[in-house]
LONU-949716 format. One line per 10 residues: for each residue z, y, x of N, C-alpha, C, CB. Coordinates in Angstrom, 2 decimals, decimal comma. Glycine has a CB too. Layout:
<recs>
Z:Y:X:Z:Y:X:Z:Y:X:Z:Y:X  ...
</recs>
This chain:
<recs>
39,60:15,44:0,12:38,76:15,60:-1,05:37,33:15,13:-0,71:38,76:17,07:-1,53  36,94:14,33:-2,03:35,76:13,80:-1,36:34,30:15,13:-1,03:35,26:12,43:-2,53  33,38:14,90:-0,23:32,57:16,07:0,23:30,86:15,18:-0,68:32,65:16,34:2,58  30,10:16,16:-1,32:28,93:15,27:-1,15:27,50:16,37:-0,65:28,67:14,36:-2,80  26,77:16,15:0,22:25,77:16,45:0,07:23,85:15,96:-0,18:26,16:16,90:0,74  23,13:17,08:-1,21:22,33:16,54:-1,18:21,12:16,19:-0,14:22,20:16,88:-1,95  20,22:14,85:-0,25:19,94:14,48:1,42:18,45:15,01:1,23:20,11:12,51:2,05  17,96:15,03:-0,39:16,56:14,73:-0,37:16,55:15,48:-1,60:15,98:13,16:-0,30  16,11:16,73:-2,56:15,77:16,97:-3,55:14,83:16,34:-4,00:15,66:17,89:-3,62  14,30:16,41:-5,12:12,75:16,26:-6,01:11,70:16,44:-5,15:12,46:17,41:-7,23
11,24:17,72:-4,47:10,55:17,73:-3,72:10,29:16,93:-2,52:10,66:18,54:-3,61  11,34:16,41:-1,57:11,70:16,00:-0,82:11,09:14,71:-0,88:12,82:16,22:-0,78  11,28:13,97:-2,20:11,33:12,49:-2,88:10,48:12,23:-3,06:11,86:12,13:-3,91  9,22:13,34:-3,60:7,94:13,04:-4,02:6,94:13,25:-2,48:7,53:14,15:-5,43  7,68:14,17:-1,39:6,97:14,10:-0,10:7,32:12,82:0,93:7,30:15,45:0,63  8,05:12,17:0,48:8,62:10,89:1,16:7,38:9,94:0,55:10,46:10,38:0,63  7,45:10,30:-0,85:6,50:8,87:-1,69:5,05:8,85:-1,20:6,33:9,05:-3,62  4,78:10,74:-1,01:3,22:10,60:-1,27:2,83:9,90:0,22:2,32:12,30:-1,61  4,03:10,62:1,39:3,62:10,13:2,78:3,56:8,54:2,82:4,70:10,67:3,91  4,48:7,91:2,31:4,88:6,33:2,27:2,95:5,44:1,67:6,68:6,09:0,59
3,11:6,28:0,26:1,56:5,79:-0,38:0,52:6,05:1,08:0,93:7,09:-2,06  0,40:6,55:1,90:-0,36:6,85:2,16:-0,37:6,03:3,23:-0,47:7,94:2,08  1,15:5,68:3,73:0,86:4,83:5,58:0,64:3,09:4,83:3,05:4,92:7,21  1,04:2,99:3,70:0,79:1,95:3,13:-1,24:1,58:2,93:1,73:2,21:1,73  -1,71:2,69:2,61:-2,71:2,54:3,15:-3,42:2,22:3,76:-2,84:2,76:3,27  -3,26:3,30:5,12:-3,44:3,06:6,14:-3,33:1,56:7,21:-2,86:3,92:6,31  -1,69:0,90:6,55:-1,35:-0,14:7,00:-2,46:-1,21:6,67:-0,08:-0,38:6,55  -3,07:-1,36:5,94:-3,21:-2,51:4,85:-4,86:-2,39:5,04:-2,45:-2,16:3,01  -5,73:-3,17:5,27:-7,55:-3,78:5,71:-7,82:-3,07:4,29:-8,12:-6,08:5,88  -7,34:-3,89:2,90:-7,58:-3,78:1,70:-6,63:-3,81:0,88:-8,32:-4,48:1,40
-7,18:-2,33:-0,38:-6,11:-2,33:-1,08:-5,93:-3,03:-2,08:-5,88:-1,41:-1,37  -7,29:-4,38:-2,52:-7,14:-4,64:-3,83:-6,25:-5,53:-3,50:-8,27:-5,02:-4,70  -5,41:-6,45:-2,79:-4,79:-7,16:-2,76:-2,92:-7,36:-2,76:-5,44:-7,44:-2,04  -3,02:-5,28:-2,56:-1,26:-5,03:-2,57:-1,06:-4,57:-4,05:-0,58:-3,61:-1,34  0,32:-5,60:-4,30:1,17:-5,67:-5,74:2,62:-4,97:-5,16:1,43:-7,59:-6,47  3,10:-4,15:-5,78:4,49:-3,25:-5,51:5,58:-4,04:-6,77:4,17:-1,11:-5,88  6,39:-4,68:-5,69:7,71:-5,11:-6,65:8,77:-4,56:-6,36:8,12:-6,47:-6,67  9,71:-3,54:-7,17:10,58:-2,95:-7,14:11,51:-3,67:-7,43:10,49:-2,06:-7,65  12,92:-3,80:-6,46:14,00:-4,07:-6,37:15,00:-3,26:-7,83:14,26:-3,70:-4,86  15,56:-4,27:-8,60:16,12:-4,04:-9,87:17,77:-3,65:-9,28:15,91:-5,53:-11,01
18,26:-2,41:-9,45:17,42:-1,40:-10,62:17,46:-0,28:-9,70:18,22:-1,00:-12,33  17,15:0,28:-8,15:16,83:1,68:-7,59:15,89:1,30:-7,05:17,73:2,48:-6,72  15,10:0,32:-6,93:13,97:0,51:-6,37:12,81:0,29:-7,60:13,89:-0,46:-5,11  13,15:0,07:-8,90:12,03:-0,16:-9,71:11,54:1,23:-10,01:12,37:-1,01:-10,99  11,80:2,59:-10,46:11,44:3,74:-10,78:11,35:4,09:-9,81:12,00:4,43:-11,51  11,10:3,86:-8,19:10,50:3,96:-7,12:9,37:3,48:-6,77:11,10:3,68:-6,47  9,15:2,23:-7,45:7,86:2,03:-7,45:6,76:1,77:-8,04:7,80:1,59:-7,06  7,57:2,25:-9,97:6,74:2,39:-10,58:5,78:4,17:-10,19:7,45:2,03:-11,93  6,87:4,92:-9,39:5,96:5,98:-9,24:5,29:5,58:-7,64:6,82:7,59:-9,40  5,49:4,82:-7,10:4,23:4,42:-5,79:3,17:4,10:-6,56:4,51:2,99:-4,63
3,68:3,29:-7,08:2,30:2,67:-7,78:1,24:3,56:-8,05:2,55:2,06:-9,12  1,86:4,77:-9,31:0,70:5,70:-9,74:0,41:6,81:-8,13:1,34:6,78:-11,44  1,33:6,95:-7,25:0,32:7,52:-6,23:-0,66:7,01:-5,62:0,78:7,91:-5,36  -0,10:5,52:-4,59:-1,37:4,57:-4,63:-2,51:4,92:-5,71:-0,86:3,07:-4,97  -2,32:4,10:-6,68:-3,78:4,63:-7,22:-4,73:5,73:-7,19:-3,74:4,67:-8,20  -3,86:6,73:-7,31:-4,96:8,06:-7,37:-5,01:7,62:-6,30:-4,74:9,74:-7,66  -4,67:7,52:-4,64:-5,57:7,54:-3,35:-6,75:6,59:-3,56:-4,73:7,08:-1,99  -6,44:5,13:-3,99:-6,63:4,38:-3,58:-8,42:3,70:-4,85:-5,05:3,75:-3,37  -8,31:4,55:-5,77:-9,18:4,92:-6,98:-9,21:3,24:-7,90:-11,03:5,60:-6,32  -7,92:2,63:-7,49:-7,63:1,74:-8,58:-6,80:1,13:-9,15:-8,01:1,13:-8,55
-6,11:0,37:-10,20:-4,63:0,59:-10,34:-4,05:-0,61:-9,44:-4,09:0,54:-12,01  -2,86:-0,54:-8,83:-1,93:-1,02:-8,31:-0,78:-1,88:-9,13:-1,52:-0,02:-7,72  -1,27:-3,11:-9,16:0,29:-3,69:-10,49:1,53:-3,63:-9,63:0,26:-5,79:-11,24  2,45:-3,36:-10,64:4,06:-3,16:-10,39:4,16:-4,12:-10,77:5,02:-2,15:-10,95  5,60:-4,84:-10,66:6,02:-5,45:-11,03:8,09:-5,59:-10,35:4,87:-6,35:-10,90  8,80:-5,62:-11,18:10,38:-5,83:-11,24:10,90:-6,90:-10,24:10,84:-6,32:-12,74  12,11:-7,28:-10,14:12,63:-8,52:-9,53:14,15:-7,93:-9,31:11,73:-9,07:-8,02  14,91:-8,91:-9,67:16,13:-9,33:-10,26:16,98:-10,32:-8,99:15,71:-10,24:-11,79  17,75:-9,69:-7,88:18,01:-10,46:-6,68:19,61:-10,79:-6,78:17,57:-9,61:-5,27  20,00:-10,84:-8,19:21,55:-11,12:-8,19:21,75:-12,26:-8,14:22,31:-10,71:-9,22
21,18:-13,31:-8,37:21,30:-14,42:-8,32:21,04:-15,17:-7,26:20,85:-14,74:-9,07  20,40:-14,41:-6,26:20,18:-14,71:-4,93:20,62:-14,12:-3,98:19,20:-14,73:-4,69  21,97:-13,92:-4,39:22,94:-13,00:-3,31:23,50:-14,04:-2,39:24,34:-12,09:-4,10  23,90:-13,94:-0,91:24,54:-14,63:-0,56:26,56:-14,59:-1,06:24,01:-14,45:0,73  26,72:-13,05:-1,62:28,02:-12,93:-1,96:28,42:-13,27:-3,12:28,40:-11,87:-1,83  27,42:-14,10:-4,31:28,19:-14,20:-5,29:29,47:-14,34:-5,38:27,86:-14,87:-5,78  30,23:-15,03:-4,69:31,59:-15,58:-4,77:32,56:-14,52:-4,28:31,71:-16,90:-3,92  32,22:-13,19:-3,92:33,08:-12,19:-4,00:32,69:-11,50:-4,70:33,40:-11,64:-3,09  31,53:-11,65:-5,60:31,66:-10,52:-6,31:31,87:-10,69:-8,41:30,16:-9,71:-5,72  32,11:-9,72:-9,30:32,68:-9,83:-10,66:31,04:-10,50:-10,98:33,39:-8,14:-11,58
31,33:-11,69:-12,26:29,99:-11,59:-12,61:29,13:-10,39:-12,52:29,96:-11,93:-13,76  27,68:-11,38:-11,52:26,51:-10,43:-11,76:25,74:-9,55:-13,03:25,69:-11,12:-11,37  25,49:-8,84:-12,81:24,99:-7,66:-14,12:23,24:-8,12:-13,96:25,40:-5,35:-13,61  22,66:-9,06:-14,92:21,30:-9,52:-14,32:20,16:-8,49:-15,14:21,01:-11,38:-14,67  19,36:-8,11:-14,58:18,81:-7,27:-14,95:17,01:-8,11:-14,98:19,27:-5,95:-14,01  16,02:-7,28:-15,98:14,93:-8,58:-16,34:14,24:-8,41:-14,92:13,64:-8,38:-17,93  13,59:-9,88:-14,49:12,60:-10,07:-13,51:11,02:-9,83:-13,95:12,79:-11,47:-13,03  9,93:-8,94:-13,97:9,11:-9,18:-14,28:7,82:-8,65:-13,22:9,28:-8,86:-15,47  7,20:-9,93:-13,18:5,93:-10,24:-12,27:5,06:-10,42:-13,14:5,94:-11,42:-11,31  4,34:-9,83:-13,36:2,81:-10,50:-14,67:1,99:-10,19:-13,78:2,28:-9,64:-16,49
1,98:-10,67:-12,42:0,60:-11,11:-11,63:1,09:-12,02:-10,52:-0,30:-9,75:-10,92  -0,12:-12,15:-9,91:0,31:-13,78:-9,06:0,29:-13,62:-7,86:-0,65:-15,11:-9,21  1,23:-13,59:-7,08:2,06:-12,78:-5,72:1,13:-13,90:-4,63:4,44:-12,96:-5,65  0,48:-14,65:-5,04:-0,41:-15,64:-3,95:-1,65:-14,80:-3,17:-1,22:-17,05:-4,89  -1,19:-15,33:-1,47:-2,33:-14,19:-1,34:-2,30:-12,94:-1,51:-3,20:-14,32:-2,02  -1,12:-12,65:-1,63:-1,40:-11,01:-1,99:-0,29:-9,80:-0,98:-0,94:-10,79:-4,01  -0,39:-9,34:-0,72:0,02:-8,26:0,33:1,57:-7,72:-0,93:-1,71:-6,69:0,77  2,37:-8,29:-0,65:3,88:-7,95:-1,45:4,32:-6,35:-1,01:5,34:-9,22:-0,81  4,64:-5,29:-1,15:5,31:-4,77:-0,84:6,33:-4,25:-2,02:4,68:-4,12:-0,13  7,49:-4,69:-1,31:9,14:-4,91:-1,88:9,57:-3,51:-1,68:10,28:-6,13:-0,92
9,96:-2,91:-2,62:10,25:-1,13:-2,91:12,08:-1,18:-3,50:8,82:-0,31:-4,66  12,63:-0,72:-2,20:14,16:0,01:-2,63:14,89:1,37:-2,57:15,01:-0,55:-1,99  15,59:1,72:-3,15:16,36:2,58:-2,99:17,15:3,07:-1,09:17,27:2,03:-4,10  17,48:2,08:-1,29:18,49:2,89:-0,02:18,34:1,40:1,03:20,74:3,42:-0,67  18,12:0,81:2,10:18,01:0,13:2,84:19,62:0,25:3,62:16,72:0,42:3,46  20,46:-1,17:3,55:21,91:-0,44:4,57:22,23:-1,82:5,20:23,64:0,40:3,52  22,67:-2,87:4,95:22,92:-4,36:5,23:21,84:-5,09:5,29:23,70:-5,00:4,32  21,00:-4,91:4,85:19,41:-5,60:4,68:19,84:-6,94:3,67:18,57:-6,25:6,54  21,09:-7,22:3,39:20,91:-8,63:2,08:20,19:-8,41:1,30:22,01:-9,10:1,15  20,34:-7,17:0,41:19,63:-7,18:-0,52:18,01:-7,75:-0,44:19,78:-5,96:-0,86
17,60:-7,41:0,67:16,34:-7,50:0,70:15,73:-8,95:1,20:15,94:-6,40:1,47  16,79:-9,82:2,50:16,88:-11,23:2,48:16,70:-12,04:1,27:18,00:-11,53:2,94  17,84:-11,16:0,11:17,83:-11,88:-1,20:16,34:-11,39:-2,41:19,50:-11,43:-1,93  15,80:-10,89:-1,69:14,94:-10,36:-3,02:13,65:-11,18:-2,36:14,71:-8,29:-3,32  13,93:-11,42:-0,85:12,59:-12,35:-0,14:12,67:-13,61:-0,78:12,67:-12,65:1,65  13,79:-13,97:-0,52:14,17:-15,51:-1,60:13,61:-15,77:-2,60:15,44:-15,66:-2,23  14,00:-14,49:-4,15:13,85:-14,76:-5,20:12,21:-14,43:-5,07:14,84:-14,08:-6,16  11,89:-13,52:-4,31:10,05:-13,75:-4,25:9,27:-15,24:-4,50:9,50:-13,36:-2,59  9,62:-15,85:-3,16:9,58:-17,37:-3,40:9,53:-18,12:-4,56:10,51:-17,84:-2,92  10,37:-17,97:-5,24:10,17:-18,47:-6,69:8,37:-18,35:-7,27:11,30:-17,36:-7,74
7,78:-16,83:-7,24:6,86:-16,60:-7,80:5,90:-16,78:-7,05:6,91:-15,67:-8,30  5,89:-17,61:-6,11:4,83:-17,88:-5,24:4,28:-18,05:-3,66:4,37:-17,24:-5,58  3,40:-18,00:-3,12:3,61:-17,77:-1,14:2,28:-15,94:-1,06:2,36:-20,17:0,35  2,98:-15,34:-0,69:2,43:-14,03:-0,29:1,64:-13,91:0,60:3,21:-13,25:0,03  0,52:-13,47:1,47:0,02:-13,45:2,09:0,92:-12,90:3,18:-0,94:-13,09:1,67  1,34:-11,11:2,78:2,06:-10,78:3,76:3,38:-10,09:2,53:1,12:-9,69:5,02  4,25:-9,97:3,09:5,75:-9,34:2,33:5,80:-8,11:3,26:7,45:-10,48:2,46  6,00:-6,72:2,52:6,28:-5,19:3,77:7,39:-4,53:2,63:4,33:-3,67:4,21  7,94:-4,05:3,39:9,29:-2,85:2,83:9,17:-1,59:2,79:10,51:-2,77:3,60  8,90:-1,26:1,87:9,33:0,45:1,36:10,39:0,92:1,35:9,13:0,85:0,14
11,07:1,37:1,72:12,83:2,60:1,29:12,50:4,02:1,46:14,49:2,43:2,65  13,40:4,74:0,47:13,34:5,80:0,64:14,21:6,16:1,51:13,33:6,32:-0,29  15,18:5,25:1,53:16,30:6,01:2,40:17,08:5,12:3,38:17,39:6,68:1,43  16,74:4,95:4,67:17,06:3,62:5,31:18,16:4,48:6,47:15,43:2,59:6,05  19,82:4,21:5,67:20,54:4,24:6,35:21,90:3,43:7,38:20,56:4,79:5,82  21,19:2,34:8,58:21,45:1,46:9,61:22,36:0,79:9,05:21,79:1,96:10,87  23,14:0,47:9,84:24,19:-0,74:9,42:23,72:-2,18:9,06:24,95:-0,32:8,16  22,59:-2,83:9,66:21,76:-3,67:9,45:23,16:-4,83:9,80:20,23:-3,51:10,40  23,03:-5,85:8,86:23,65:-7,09:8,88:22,72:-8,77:9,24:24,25:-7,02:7,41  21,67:-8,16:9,25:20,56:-9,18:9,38:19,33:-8,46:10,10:20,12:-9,76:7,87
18,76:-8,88:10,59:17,27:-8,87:11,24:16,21:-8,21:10,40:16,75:-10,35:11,49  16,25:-7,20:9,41:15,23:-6,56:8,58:15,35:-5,46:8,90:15,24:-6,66:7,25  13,98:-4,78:9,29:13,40:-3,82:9,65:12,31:-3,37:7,75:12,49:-4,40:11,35  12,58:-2,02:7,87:11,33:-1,65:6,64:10,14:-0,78:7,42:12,06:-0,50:5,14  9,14:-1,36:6,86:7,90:-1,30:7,01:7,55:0,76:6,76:7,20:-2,60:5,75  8,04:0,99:5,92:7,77:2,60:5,53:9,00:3,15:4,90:6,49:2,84:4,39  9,39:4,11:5,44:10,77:4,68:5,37:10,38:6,28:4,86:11,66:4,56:7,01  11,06:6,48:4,10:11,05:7,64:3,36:11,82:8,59:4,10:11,52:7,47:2,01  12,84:8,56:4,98:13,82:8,99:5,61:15,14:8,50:5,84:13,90:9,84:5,23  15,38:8,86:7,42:16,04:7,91:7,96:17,23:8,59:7,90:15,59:7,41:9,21
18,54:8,37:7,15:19,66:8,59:7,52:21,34:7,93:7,87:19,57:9,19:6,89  21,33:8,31:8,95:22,50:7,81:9,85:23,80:8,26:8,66:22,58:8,77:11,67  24,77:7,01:8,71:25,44:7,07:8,01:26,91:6,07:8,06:24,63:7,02:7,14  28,26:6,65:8,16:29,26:5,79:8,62:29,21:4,87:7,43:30,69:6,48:8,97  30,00:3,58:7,80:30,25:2,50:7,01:30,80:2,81:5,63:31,11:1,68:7,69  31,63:4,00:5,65:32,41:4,25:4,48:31,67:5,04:3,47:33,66:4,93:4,82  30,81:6,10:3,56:29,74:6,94:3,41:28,80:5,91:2,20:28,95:7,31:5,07  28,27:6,65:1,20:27,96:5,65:0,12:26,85:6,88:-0,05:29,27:5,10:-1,27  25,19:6,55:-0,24:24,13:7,47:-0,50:23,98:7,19:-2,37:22,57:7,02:0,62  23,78:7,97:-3,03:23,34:7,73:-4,31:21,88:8,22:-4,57:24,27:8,35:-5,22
21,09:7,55:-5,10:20,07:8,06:-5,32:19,67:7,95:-6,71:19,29:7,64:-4,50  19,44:8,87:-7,38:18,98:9,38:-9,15:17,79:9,97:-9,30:19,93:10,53:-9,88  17,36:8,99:-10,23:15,53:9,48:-10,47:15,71:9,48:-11,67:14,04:8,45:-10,01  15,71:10,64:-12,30:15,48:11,05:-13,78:16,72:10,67:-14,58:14,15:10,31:-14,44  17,69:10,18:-14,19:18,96:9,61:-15,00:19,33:10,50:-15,68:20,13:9,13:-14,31  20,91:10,69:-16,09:21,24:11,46:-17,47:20,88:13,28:-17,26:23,18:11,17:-17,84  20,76:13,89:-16,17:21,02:14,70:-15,51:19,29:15,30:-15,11:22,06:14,11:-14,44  18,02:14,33:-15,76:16,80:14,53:-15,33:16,41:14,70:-13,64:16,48:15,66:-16,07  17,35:14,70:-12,71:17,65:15,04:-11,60:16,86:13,84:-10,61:19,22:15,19:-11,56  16,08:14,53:-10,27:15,59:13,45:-8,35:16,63:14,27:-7,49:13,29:13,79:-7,30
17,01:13,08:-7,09:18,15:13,61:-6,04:18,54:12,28:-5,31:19,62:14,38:-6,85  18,45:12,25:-4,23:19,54:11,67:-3,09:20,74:12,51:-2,16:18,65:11,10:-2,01  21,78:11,78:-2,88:22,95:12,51:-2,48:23,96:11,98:-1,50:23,62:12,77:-3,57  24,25:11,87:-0,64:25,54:11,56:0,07:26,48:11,45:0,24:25,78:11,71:0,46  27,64:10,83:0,07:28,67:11,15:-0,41:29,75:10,58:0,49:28,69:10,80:-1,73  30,66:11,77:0,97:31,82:11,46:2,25:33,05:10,93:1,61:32,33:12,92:3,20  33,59:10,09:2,31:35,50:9,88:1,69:36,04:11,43:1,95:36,81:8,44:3,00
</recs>
């Protein structure tokens, strides 16, 4: 029977974010130059709420902005048509300190593929990674920059993470075969 537990409540989620806003900070000379693009669709309501923490630290607003990496999968060809979800950048990623915001960090494609479709919108000064939840199994050479929490996790093992969905629920959950 399958087992699930939860990894990270509400509380948990918002002490991951505020710490993350904050080494992002720290990381970074200046803040007017970092734009937060959330990975479509668990990392965008991840970083539309970085965004508003950044700001209050940072005493100015932070643009968000979306991005849409199905089309820049290396697996299209195993997988059912892609489900494309909208790309939106309404600022100009040149020069500018990228940091790419996901859900769960596990193979690192996703994030190879979301470096790609970056490209499209421009050359970045620097590109850094946010996750809330970076659990190994790396398939490629990507490391994230600020980790919300690190959890070890077998291949079969699938993390879900829900921010406000039908259930109003912040939750990262775990879930065993």
């Amino acid at each position: 029977m399958p087992e699930s537990t939860v990894i990270l409540n509400a509380i948990g989620i918002q002490r991951a974010l505020t710490r993350i806003a904050h080494e992002i900070t720290e990381r970074n000379e200046t803040t007017s130059d970092i734009v937060l693009v959330g990975i479509q669709r668990g990392g965008m309501p991840l970083a539309e709420q970085l965004g508003k923490l950044l700001a209050s630290i940072v005493n100015h607003p932070i643009p968000v902005g979306s991005l849409d990496v199905n089309m820049h999968r290396d697996d299209l060809d195993q997988r059912a048509a892609p489900r494309i979800h909208p790309t939106q950048i309404p600022f100009d990623v040149n020069g500018k300190t990228v940091v790419l915001v996901d859900d769960v960090l596990f193979s690192g494609r996703t994030i190879r593929a979301a470096m790609d479709a970056l490209n499209d919108f421009g050359r970045p000064k620097r590109i850094q990674l946010a996750v809330l939840i970076d659990r190994g199994h790396r398939e490629l050479p990507i490391k994230a920059d600020f980790v919300g929490k690190n959890q070890p996790t077998t291949l079969t093992e699938k993390i879900q993470v829900r921010l406000g969905e039908i259930s109003g629920e912040n939750e990262a959950v775990l879930h065993r075969p």
